[in-house]
C-alpha positions as CSV (number, residue, x, y, z in Angstrom):
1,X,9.2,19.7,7.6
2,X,9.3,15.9,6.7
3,X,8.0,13.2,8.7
4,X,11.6,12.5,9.0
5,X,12.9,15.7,10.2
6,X,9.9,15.7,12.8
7,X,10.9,12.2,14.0
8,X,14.4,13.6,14.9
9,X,12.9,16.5,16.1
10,X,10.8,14.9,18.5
11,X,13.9,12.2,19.0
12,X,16.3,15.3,20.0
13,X,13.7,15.9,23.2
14,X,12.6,12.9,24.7
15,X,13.5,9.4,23.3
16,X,15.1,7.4,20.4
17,X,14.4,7.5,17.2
18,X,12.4,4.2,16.6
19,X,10.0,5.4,19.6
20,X,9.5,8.8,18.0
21,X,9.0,7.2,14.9
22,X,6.2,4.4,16.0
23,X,4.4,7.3,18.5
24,X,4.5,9.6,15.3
25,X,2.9,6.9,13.3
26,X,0.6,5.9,15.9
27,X,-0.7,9.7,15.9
28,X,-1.0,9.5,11.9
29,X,-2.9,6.9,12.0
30,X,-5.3,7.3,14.8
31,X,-6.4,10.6,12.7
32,X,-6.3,8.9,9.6
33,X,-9.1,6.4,10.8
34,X,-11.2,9.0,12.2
35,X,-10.7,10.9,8.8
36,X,-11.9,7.2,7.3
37,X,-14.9,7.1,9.3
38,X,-16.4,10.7,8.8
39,X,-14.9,12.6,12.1
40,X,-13.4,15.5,12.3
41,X,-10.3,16.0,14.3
42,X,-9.5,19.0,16.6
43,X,-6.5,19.7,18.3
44,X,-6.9,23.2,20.0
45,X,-3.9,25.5,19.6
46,X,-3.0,23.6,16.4
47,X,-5.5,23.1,13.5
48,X,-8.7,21.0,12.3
49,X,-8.4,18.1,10.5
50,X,-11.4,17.1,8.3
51,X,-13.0,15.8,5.0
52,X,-14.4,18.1,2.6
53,X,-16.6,16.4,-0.4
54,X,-16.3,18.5,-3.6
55,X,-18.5,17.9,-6.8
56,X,-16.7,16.3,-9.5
57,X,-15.0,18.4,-12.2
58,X,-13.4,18.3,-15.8
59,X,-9.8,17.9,-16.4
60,X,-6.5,17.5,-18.9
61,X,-3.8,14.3,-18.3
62,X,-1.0,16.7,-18.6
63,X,1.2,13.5,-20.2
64,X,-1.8,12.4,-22.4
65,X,-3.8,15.5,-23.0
66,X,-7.0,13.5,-22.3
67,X,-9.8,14.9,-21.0
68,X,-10.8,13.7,-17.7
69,X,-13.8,13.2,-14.7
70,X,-11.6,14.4,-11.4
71,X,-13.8,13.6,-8.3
């Protein structure tokens, strides 16, 4: 599901599109700033959001063939 297929979704239930749309947003970025900031975000019944750090490895640019540092 798109962002835009959820929009309607949410649309079809309860308000118009632009209010699904800027409550939608408002969610993504509320747990996009707690991402930002080193929290972790639970919502029960759903899934965890969080940030993993991994150690950097080696790579290919498929288009260049160049090897390269992906952190």
């Amino acid at each position: 599901m798109t962002k835009v297929e959820l929009v309607e979704a949410i649309a079809q239930g309860c308000c118009s599109k632009k209010e699904a749309n800027d409550t939608v947003d408002a969610v993504l970025d509320t747990i996009t700033k707690a991402l930002a900031k080193g929290q972790e975000v639970v919502l029960t019944g759903f899934g965890k959001f969080s940030v993993s750090k991994r150690a950097a490895r080696m790579g290919v640019n498929p288009r260049t063939g160049e090897k390269i540092k992906i952190a």
